[in-house]
Backbone as a printed PyTorch tensor [residue, N CA C, xyz], in Angstrom:
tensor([[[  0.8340,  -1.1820,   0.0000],
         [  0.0000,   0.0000,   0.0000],
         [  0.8840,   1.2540,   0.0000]],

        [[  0.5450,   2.3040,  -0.4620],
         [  1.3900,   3.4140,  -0.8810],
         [  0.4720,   4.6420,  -0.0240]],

        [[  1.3100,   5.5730,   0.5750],
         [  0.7740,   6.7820,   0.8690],
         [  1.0330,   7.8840,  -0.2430]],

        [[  0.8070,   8.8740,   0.7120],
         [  0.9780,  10.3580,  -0.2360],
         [  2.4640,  10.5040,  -0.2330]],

        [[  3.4170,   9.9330,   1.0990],
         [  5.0300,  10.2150,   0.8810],
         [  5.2630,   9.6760,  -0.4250]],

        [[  5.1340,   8.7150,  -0.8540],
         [  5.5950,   7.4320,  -1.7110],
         [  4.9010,   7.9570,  -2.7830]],

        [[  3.4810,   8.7840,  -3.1400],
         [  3.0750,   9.3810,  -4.3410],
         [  4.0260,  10.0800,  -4.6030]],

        [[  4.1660,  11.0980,  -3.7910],
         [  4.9330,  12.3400,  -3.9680],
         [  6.3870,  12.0680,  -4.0670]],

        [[  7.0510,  11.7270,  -4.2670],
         [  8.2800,  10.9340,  -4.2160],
         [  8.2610,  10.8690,  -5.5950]],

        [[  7.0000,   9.7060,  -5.8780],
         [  7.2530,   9.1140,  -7.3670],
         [  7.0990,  10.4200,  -8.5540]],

        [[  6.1150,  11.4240,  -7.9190],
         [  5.9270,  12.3590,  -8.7970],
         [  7.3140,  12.9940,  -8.6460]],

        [[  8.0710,  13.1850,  -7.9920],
         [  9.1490,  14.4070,  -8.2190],
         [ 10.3120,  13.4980,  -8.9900]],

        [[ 10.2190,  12.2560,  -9.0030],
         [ 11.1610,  11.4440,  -9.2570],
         [ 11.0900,  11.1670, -10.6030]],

        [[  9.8270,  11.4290, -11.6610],
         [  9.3400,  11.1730, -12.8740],
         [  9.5880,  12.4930, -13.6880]],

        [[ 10.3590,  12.0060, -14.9370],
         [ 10.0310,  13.1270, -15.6760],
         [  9.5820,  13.6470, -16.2830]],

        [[  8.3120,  14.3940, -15.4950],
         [  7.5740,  14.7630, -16.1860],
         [  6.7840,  15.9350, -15.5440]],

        [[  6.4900,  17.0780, -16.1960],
         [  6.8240,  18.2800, -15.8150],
         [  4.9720,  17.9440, -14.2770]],

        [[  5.3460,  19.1060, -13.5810],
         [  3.6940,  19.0190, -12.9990],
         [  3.6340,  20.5190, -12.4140]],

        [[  2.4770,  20.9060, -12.1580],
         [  1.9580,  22.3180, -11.1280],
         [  1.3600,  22.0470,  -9.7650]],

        [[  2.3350,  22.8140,  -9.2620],
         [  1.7650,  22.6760,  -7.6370],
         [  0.8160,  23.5280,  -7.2020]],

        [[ -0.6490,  23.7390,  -6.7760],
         [ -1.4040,  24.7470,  -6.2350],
         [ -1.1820,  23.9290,  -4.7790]],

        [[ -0.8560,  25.4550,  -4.5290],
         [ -0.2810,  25.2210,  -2.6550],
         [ -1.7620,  25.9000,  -1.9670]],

        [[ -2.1590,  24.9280,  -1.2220],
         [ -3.5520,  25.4200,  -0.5410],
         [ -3.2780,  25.3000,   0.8480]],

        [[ -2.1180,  25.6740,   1.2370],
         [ -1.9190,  25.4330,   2.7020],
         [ -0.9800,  26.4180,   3.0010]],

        [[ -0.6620,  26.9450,   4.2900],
         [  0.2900,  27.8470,   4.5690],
         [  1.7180,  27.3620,   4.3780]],

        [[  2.0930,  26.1230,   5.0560],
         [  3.0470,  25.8300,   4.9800],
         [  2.9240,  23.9970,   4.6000]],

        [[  4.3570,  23.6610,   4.5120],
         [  3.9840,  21.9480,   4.6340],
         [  4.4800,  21.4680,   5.9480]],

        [[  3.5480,  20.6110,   6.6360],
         [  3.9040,  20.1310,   7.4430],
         [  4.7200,  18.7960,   8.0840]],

        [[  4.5180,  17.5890,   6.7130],
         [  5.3410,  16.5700,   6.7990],
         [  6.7290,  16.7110,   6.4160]],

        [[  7.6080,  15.8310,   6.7490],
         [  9.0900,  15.8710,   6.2010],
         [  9.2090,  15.4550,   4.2730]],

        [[  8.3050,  14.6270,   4.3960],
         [  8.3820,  14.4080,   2.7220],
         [  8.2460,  15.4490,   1.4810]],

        [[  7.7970,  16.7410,   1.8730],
         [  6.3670,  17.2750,   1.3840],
         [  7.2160,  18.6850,   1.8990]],

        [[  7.9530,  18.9800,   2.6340],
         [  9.3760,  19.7220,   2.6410],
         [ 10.7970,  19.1930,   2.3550]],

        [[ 10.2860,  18.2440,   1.8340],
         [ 11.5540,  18.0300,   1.7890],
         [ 11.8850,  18.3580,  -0.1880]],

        [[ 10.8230,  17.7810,  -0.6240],
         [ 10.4320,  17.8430,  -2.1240],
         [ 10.3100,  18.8720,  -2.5930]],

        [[  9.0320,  19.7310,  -1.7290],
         [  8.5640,  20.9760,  -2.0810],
         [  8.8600,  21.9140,  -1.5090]],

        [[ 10.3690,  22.3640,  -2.0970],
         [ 10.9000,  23.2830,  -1.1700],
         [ 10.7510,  24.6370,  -2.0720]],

        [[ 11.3140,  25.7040,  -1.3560],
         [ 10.9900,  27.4170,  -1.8900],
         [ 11.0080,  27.3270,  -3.6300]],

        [[ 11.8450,  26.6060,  -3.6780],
         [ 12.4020,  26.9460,  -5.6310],
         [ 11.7180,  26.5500,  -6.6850]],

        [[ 10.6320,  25.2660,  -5.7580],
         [  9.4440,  24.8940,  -6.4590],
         [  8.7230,  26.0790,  -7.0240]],

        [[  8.0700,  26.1610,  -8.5010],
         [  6.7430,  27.0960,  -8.9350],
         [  6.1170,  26.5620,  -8.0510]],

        [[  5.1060,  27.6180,  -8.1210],
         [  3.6110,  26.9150,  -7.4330],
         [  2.6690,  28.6430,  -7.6440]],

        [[  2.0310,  27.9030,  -7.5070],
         [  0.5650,  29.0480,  -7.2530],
         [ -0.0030,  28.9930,  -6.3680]],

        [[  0.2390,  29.7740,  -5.3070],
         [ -0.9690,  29.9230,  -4.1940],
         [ -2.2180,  30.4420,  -3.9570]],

        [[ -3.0280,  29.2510,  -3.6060],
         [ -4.0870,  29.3850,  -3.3800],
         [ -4.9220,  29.7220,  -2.2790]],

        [[ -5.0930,  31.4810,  -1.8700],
         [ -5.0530,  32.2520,  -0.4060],
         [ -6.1500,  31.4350,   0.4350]],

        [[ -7.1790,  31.2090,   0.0060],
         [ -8.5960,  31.4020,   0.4270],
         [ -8.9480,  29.5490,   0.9370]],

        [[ -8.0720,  28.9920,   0.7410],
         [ -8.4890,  27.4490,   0.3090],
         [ -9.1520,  26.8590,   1.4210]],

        [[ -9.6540,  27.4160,   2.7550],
         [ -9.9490,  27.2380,   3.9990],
         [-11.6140,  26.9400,   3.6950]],

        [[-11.8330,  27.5790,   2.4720],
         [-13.7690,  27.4140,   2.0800],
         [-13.0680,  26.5810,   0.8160]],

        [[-12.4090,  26.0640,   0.7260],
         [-12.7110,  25.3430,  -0.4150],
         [-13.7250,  24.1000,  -0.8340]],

        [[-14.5760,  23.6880,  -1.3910],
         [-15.1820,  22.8610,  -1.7570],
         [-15.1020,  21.8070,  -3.0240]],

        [[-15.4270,  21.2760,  -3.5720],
         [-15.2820,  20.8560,  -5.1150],
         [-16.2330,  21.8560,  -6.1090]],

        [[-17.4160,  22.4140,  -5.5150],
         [-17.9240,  23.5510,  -6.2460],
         [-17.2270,  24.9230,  -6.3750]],

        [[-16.2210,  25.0840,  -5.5930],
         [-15.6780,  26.4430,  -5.5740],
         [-15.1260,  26.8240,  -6.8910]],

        [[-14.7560,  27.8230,  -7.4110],
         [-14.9320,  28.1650,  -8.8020],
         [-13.0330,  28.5770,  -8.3640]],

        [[-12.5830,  28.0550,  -9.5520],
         [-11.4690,  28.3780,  -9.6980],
         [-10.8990,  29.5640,  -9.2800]],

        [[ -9.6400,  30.1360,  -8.6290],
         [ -8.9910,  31.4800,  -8.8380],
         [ -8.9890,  32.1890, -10.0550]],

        [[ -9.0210,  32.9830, -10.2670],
         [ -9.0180,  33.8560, -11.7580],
         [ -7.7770,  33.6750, -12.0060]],

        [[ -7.4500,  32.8420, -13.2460],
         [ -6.1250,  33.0920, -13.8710],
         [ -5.3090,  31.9750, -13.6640]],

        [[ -6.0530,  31.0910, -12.7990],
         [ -4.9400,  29.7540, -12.2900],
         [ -5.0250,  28.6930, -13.6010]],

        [[ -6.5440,  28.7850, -14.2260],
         [ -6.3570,  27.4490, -15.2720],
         [ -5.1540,  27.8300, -16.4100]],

        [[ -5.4390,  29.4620, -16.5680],
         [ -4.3030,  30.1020, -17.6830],
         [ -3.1570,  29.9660, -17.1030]],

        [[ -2.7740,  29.8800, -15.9900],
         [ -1.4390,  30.0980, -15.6290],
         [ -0.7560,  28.3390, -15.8960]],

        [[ -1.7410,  27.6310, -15.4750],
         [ -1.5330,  26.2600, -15.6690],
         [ -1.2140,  26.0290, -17.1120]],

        [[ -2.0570,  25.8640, -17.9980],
         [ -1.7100,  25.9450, -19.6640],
         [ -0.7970,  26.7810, -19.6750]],

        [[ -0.5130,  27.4960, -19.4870],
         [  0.7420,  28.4980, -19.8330],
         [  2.0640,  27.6930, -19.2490]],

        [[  1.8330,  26.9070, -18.2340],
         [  3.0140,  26.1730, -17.6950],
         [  3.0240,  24.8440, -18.5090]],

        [[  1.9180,  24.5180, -19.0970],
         [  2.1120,  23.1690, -19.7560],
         [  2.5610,  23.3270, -20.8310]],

        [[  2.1760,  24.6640, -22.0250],
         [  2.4400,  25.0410, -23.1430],
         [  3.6400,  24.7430, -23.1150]],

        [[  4.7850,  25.5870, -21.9960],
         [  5.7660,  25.9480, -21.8190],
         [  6.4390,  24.4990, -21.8610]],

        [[  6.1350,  23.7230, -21.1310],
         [  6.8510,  22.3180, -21.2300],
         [  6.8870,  21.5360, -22.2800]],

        [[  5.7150,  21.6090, -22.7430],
         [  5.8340,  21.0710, -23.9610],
         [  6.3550,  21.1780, -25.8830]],

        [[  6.5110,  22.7990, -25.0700],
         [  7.5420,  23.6680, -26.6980],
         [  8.7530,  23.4030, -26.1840]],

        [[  8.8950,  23.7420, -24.7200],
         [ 10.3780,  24.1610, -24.2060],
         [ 10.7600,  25.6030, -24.6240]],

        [[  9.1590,  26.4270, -25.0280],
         [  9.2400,  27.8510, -24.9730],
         [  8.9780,  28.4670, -23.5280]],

        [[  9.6270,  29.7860, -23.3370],
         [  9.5090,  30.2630, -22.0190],
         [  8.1330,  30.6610, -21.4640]],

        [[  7.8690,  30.6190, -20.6830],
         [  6.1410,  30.5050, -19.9390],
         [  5.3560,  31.5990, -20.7200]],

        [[  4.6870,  32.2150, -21.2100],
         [  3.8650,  33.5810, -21.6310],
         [  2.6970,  33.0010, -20.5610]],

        [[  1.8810,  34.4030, -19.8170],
         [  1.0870,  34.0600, -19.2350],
         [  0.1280,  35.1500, -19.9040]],

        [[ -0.6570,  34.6480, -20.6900],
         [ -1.4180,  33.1440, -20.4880],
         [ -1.0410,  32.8070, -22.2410]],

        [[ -0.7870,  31.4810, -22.3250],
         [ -0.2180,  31.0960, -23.7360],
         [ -0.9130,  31.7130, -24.9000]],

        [[ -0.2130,  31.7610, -25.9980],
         [ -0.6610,  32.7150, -26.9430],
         [ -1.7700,  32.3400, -27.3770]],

        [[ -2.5630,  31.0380, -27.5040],
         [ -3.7090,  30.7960, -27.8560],
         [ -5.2530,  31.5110, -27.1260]],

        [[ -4.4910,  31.7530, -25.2720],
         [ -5.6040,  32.1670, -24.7750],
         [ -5.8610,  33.9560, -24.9210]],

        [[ -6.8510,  34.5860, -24.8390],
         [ -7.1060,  35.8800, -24.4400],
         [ -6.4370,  36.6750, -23.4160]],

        [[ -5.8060,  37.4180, -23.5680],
         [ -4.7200,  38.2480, -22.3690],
         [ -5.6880,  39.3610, -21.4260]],

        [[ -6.9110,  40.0410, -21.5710],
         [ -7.2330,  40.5280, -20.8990],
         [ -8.5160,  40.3090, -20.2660]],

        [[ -8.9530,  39.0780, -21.1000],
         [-10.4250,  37.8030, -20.4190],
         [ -9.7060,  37.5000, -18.9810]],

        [[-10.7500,  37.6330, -17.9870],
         [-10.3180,  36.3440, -16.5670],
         [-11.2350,  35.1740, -17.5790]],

        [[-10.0690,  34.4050, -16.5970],
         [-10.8160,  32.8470, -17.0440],
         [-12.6060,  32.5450, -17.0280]],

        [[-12.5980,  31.9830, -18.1270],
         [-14.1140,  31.6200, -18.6560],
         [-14.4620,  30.8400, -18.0000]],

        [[-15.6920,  30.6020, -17.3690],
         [-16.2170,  29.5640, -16.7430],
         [-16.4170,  28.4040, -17.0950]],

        [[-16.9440,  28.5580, -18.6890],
         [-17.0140,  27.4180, -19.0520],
         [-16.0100,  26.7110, -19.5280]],

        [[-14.8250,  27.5440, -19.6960],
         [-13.3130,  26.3000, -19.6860],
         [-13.3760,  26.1980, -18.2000]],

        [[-13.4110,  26.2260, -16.7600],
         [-13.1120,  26.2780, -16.0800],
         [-14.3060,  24.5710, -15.6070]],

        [[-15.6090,  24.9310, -16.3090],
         [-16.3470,  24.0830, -16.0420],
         [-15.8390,  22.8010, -17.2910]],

        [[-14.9820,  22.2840, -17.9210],
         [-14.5350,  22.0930, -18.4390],
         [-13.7680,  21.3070, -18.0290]],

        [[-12.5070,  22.1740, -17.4470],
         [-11.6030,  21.7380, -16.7620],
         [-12.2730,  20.5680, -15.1890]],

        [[-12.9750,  20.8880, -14.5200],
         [-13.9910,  20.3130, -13.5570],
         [-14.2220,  19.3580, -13.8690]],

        [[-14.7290,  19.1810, -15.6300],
         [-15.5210,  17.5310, -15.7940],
         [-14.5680,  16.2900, -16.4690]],

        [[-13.4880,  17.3480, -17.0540],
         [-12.3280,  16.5870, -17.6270],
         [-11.4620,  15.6200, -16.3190]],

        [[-11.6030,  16.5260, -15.2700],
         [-10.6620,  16.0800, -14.1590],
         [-11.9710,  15.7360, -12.7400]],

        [[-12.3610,  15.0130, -12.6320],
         [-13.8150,  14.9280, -11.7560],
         [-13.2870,  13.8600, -10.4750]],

        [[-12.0570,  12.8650, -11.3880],
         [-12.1220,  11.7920, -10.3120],
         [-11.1510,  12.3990,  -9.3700]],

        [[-10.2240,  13.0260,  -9.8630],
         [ -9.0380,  13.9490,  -9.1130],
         [ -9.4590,  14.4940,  -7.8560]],

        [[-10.7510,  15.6050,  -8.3960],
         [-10.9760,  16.5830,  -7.6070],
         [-12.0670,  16.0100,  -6.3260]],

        [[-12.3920,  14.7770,  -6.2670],
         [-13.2630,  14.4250,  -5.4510],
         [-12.8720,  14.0370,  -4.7250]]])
C-alpha cells in the first residue's frame, strides 16, 4: 500500500513536468518539505480554507496552468497566459467548467 510520501516521491522522481497549487500555509510533513521546497513554482491558493469541489477556480490559475504546460511542452519560455488564450479575459467559466468535468475523479 502506498501513501501520499511514496506518491509524492514518485511524482518528483518522474520526468515529467507538474503544477503545484499550494492550498496550505506551509507543509507540514518531512516528505512534502523536503520535495517541495521554496524553488518549487507553485501558485498559491489564499482562500483554500472554504474550499469545496464547487468552488470556482482562482481567476487566472487554469491560464497560468496551460501556460506552464504550453511551456513544457515547446520548451518555450512561460507567456502568461499562452498565446492561444485571451490576455485581458479572466478565465471563462465554461473552460473552467470544463476543466472540472475533464478532471472529476481527481478533484473528489
Amino acid at each position: 500500500c502506498y501513501g501520499t510520501a511514496e506518491e509524492l516521491g514518485f511524482i518528483m522522481n518522474t520526468p515529467k513536468p507538474f503544477f503545484l497549487v499550494k492550498m496550505c500555509n506551509a507543509f507540514t510533513t518531512v516528505p512534502a518539505q523536503f520535495y517541495l521546497q521554496p524553488h518549487i513554482k507553485y501558485h498559491a491558493w489564499d482562500d483554500f480554507s472554504k474550499w469545496t469541489a464547487t468552488t470556482p477556480l482562482p481567476v487566472g490559475l487554469l491560464e497560468t496552468i496551460l501556460a506552464a504546460l504550453h511551456a513544457a511542452e515547446t520548451g518555450a519560455p512561460e507567456a502568461h497566459p499562452p498565446p492561444n488564450l485571451p490576455r485581458s479575459n479572466p478565465q471563462p467559466l465554461s473552460l473552467a467548467d470544463e476543466f472540472r468535468r475533464e478532471h472529476a475523479q481527481i478533484l473528489q
